[in-house]
Each structure stands twice: as C-alpha cells, then as structure tokens.
C-alpha angles and dihedrals in degrees: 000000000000100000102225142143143183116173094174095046111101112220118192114194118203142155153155103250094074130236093304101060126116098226092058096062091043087055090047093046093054103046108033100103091047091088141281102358121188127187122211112168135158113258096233122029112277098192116173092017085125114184087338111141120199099241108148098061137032114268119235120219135175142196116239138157113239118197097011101304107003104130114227146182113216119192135191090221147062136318088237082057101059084066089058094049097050092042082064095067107025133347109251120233088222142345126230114197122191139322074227115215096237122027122264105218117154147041088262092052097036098057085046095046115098088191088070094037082064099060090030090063078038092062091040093066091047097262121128113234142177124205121200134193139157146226089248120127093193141008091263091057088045086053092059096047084055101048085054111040095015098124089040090057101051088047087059095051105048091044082056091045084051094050098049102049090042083057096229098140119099108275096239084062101095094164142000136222119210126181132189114220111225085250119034091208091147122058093193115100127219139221109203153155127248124258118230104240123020091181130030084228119214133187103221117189116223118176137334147166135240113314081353128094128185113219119191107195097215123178131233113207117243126218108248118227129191130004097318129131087260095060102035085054093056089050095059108257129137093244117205118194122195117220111217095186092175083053098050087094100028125135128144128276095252092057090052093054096045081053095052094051094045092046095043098047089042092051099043091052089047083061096050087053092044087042 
C-alpha cells in the first residue's frame, strides 16, 4: 500500500450502487486514512441517472452507521445530488464515486453513467473528482476481482488520490475515469479515449395489456476495435480516462465562424419564407 495522509483534505465518497454495494467499502477502505472523508450515497441504487439532479421535490436524507460505525448520509435522491448537499456544509477538496459494479467505457456508458455524473457536476463546481467502476456483472464478480487484486486496486486509487490533491495532473484534467477489467492480466495501465458505443442497445417489448406494452432496453456487446477504453479494458488493463469538461464544446474558431454563416444565412432566409 501506497503510505499517505492528508488530515486537512476533505473526501467525499459517493456513488450510484447505493449503501450496500461492495465497491463502496472497498473505496472507503482504501481511502479512509487519507483525511476527512465523508460519505453521501443514494439509498437505493440510481444507474444510468447520468448527470440527472432531483429538482422538483425535497430530498430526504438520513444519518446511519455502514459497516459497524462508519457515519453516513443516505438521500432519496441522485448521486449529482450528493455534491449539492455537501457543498451545503463545506466544499470538498476532492469526490470519489464508486467503485461502480460494471465498467463505464465509452461515450455511450460515460453520458448514462450516474458514477461519472457525480464527479462531472463535481468538476463543475470546481472540485477534482475520480470515478471508478469495474468489469463485474454482479457482486459476486466484483468479489472475485477483489479477492484477487484487492491490494492492487487500493494501490491505484490512493496514487490517484495523490496525484490529484498534490495537483500534479495537467491543469486541463478536471476528473478521471478509471475502470477495473474482470481479470487484471496486464499490469500495464492505460490512458485512453473512449469508444463511441460499448453496447449495440435494443428496446425489447415484453408483455403488456390492453392499450399498454412493456419494453426492456438490453445491450448487445459490441467487438472493440483499436486502442479505446473499451479495448484496452477486454484485454485486461487498468483504463483511465481524463475528463476535459472546458473541452467538451470546443471547436476552432474557424469552425465557429463557417457555423455562424451557415446558421445565420439559413436562418435569415427561413424568415423571408415565414414573413
């Protein structure tokens, strides 16, 4: 294990798997000597909730203790909203989400997941944040992965936590995304970018009643190709994924201009037909 320490630093643990979930006590586990660490999860697991905030109700939240006499908030609400909610007592130095039960490579997976929403609203607020997730299809996956990288994965995630508070990322990095393969066989790690697609996604009816159908969206996996997450995942790597949220719109400035011609003129001729 990597020996650190922080007591000042503020850690705020989140994800979208809910207070039951394996990954989180590993997180915690991982991190909890690192400095003030705070956990704020949904009550009952919120996948796929991407960036999704809970606006048009209160949200409830409630004081247990996980694990014996670990303190912890639970909500009723979303993980995007756990960064709200500790923003409302004290700005955290950085947020952990996860470790997610099934990995999040993709474009596709990373605007669904709500494990990376968390650390994207993170970033947003000026606040450096890692999401992790893992290859594992079930807890008990996940528990084998565990039993036998354990120790590896905790030494990942503290060195990124050590990277992150001693601010020796590049400053355009806001957030990472990390993500386990099922089997750790290389032990190299990877910096890639994200395929477009992880899963070819259908809606599949299943039932219904009179005027009424039942649709279930399943996922198809699709061959990677390349050196994407995706692939670098299947072949057993550790994948991180840097998360450039000023660069998410950016285009140059020609391409702007040429837009604005092809918008404006468009427009403007859309009006004389209207007028």
């Amino acid at each position: 294990m990597v020996e650190l320490g922080y007591p000042s630093a503020r850690i705020l643990l989140t994800n979208d798997d809910g207070a039951d979930s394996p990954g989180l006590r590993l997180l915690y586990e991982a991190v909890h000597d690192l400095g003030e660490v705070k956990i704020i999860v949904p009550e009952i697991p919120r996948s796929a909730c991407g960036h999704g905030m809970t606006l048009h109700r209160p949200i409830r939240a409630r004081r247990v203790a996980l694990w014996g006499n670990v303190e912890a908030l639970l909500i009723d609400g979303l993980p995007a909203d756990a960064i709200y909610i500790a923003l409302s007592e004290s700005k955290p130095d950085m947020v952990l989400s996860g470790i997610n039960i099934g990995d999040n490579t993709s474009l596709q997976s990373i605007l669904a997941s709500a494990t990376i929403g968390a650390i994207i609203h993170a970033a947003l607020n000026g606040i450096p944040g890692i999401a992790f997730s893992a290859d594992a299809r079930s807890a008990e996956e996940f528990g084998l992965l565990v039993k036998n990288h354990g120790d590896l994965i905790k030494t990942i995630i503290r060195s990124l936590v050590d990277l992150m508070l001693n601010k020796e990322l590049p400053r355009q990095v806001k957030a990472l995304s990390i993500n386990f393969p099922r089997s750790i066989r290389a032990r190299e790690i990877s910096i890639a970018k994200p395929a477009k697609l992880r899963f070819r996604q259908l809606a599949k009816p299943i039932g219904g009643t009179g005027n009424e159908t039942y649709y279930e969206i399943t996922g198809i996996p699709i061959i990677a190709q390349g050196n994407n997450d995706v692939a670098m995942l299947l072949k057993g790597r550790v994948v991180i994924t840097p998360i450039c949220i000023e660069n998410l719109f950016s285009c140059d400035n020609d391409l702007y201009m040429r837009l604005a011609k092809i918008l404006g003129d468009y427009i403007l001729s859309m009006s004389r037909v209207f007028n």
